[in-house]
N, C-alpha and C positions, 0 to 999 in steps of 0.2 A: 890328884895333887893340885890341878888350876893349874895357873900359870903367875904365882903372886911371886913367884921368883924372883923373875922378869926385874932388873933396874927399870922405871922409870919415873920420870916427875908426876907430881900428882895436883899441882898447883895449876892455877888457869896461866895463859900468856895474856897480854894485853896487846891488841893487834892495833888498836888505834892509833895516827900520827898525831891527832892533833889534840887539846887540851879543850879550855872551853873558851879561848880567846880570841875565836873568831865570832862570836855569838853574842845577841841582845836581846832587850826585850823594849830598848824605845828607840823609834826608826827617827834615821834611817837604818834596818840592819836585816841579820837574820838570824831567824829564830829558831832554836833547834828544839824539840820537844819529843819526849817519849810517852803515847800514851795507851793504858791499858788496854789489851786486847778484849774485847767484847764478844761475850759467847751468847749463842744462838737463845738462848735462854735470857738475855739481858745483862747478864752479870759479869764482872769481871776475872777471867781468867787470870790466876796465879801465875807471877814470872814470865809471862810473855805481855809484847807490846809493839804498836805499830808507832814509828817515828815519823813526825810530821816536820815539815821544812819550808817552813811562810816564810816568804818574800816581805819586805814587813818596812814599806815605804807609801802609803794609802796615796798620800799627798801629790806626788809623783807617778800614781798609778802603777806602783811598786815596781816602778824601773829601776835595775839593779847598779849600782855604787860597787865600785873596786872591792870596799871592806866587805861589799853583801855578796859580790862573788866569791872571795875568801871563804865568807861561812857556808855559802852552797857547797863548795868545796869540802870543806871540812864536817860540813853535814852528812850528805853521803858517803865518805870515807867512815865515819862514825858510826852511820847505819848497816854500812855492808858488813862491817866486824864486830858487828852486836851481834852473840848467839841469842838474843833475849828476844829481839827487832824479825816481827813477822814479813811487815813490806813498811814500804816506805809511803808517804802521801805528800806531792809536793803542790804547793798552792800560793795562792797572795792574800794579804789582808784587805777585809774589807769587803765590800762586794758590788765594784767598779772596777774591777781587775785583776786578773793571774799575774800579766806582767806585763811591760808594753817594752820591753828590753833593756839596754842599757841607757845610763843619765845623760840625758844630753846637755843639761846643764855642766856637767861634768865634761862632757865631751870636748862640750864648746868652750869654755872656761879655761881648762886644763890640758886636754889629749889636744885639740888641733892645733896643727905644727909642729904639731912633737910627735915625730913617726917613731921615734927608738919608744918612747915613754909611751906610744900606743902599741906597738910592737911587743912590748912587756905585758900589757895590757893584756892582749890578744893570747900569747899564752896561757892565761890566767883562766880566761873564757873556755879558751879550749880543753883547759885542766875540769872546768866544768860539765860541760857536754862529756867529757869523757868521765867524767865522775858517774854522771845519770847511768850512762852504759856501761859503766861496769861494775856499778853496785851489784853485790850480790843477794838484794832482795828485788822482789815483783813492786816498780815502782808503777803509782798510780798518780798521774796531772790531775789534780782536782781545782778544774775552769769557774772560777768562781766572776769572771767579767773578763778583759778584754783579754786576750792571747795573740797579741801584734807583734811583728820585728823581731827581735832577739827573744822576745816572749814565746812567739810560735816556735823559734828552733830550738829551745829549751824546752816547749813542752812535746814538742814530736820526739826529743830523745827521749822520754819517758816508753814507760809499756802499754798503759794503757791511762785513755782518758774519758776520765766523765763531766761533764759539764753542766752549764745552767745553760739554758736556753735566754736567757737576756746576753749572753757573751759573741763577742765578734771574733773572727780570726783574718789575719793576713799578714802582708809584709808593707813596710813602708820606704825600705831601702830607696832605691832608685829617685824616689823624691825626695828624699832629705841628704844625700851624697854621699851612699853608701848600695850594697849590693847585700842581697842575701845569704850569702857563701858561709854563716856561722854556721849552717845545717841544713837550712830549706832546700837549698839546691841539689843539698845530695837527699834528703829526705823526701821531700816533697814527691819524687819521680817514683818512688817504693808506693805510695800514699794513692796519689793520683793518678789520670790520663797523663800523659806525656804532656797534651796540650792544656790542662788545666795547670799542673805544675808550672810550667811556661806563662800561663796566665795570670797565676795570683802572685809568680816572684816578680812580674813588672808592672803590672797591672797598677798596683799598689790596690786596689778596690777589698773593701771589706767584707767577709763572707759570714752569714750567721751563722748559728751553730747546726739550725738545721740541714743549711746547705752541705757542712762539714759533715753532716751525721747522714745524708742520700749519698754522697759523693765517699763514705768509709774513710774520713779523716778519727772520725772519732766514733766511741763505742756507745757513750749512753749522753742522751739529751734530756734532763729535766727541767720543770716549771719550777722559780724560784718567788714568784711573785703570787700575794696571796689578797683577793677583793672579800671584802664581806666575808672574811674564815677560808673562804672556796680559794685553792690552787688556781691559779689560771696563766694558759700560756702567755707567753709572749705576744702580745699585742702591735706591736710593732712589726710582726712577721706574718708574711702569707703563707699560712702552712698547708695549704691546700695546691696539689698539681693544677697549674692553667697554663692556657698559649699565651703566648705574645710574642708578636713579629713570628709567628707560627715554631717556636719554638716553647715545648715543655718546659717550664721553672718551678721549682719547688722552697721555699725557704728563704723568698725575695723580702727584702726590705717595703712597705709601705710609702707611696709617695704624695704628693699635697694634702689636703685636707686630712683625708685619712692619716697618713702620718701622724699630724697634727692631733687627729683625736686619742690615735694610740699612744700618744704621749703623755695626753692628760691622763688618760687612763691607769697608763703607768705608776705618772708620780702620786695620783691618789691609794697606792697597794703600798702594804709593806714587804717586805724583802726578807722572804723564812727558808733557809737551806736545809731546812729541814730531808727532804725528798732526793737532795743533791749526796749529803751527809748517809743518809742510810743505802742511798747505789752504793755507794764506797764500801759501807760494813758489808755489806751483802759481800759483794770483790773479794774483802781481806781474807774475809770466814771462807770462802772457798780454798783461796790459798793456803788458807792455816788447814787444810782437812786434805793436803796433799802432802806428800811428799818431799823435804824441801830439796834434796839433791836432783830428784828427776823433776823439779819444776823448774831449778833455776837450768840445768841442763836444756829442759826446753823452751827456755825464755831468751839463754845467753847466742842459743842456735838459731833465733828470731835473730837477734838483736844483731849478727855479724852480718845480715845483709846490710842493714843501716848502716853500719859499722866501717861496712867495705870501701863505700866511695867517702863516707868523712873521714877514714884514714887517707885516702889518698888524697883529698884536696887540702886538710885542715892546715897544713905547714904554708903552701903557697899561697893560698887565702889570707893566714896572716901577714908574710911579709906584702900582700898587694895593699892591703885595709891599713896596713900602718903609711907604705908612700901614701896614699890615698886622703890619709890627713892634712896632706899641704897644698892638695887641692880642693876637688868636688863635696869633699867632707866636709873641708872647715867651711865653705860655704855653708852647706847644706843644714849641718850643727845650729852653726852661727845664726842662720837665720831662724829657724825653729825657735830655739833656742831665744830667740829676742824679739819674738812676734807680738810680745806686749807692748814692744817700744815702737815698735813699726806697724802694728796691723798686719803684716804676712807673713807665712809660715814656709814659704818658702822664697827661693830666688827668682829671679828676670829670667825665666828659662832660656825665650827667643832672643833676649839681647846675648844671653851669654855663648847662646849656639852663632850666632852674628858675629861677637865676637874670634868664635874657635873657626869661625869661616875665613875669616878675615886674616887669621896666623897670629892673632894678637899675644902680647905674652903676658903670661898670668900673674900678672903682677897686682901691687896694691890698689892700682887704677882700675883694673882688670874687676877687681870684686868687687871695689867702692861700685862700681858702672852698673851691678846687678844686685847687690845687696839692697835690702828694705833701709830706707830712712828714718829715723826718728819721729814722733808726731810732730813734737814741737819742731823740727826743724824746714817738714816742708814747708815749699813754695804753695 
């Protein structure tokens, strides 16, 4: 007899919150796209599709804006309750950056001194990171250039990452007046040595991809630069293990001259992601040829390690980053933030540790005494 008895609805639900009103297509913003899943064969598979979520601010090195959190936001929410949406692929426009975090013009501008107004903020952030982890597709960072600050904790909450080999990663916190606390500090320790975690969240020092890709930050390193037709690595990078100061390096930056040549080297290639682009179908097509309950099962049972300590820090972290705006930040912001005006990108460090020696109070003297000056204004 079946079972067509049975009451029930036969209509789909729509599980999505949001609309398409967080979304653009001219930055600053973000862009939500669904595109057709590609089978092994070249051709486009019927009714399924992998959703892509660019960062889509080139100018800024697709540092993200309030409204482009929002659409991150609502991008992944979009994607986890697409039955259609095989994995997700999230990236930045252009190919000088993944992300370099959030605007600091914005920061500066807007958020510093206003700890409630960055406080809201911070939620917002965190609505993010927690979006990435709890999509319910296999999300893949595709490093298309730089993955700094708020960039890198964004893309370690993803699942997997493939990158270009012209791309840097690290943090910049602690130099510009802020701390790494959006994710790194809880990721970072899962990722790395105790003591490289420790290294790169204060260090501020910028790590190529190869270095990321010896040390298991990241899963695939490709060449995105192409001389004369021919693919060719990164130029700027030592990708051969040698000593120095008797220790092993692998994925070192180039220094004088050589640098120099690697550079020219560089800007005479053009720039084909070609190689970058097909790691990823490769990734997708595997996942489309599993399973999708027992994949996300085993991706969601990854991801609660990550999971564990940004639940438990993420609350505290943001009320500290919101006080935090009416000090060391709005410094830090501020000057970044107006190092056109001034030549420096950051503050008086040793005046202003002089000053915290001293008890002085942090007042508008306080920062005039370390802030960068205007061109036209010096002496």
């Amino acid at each position: 007899m079946g079972l067509d008895w049975l009451p029930r609805e036969h209509g789909l639900k729509d599980h999505a919150l949001f609309g398409n009103e967080h979304w653009g297509t001219e930055a600053p913003c973000t862009v939500y796209e669904k595109r057709p899943l590609v089978g092994a064969d070249g051709k486009e598979v019927e009714g399924l599709y992998v959703a892509w979520i660019t960062l889509n601010n080139p100018a800024q090195f697709n540092s993200y804006t309030t409204e482009m959190v929002k659409g991150v936001i609502a991008g992944f929410q979009a994607a986890s309750s697409d039955r259609s949406v095989i994995a997700v692929v999230f990236t930045g426009s252009g190919d000088k950056a993944f992300c370099t975090g959030g605007n600091t013009v914005e920061y500066s501008q807007y958020y510093a001194q206003r700890p409630n107004e960055y406080g809201e903020y911070m939620d917002l952030f965190n609505a993010m990171v927690d979006g990435i982890l709890n999509c319910k597709k296999p999300v893949i960072c595709r490093v298309n250039g730089m993955r700094v600050a708020g960039g890198q904790e964004i893309g370690m909450a993803c699942d997997i990452t493939v990158t270009s080999d012209m791309a840097i990663f690290g943090q910049a916190g602690p130099k510009h007046g802020s701390a790494p606390v959006g994710g790194s500090s809880d990721f970072l320790p899962w990722f790395l040595t105790i003591e490289d975690a420790m290294w790169n969240c204060v260090s501020c020092e910028m790590w190529s991809s190869y270095t990321m890709k010896q040390k298991g930050l990241v899963t695939k390193v490709l060449p995105v630069l192409k001389k004369d037709g021919e693919f060719i690595r990164n130029p700027m990078i030592e990708t051969d293990e040698y000593l120095r100061d008797g220790e092993v390096v692998y994925g070192t930056f180039k220094s004088g001259q050589a640098a120099k040549d690697a550079r020219a080297l560089a800007k005479g290639c053009e720039t084909d992601m070609t190689l970058l682009d097909g790691a990823i179908q490769e990734i997708v097509l595997r996942f489309a040829n599993l399973f999708p309950g027992c994949l996300m099962m085993s991706i969601d049972s990854i991801r609660a390690k990550k999971k564990f300590f940004w639940d438990q820090a993420k609350l505290t972290s943001r009320h500290w980053l919101a006080t935090n705006m009416m000090g060391e930040a709005f410094l830090g912001f501020t000057a970044f933030a107006t190092r056109k005006l001034t030549g420096e990108d950051t503050i008086d460090f040793i005046k202003f540790r002089q000053q915290v020696a001293e008890g002085a109070l942090m007042d508008e003297a306080a920062f005039e005494a370390v802030l960068g000056t205007p061109e036209g204004e010096k002496k």
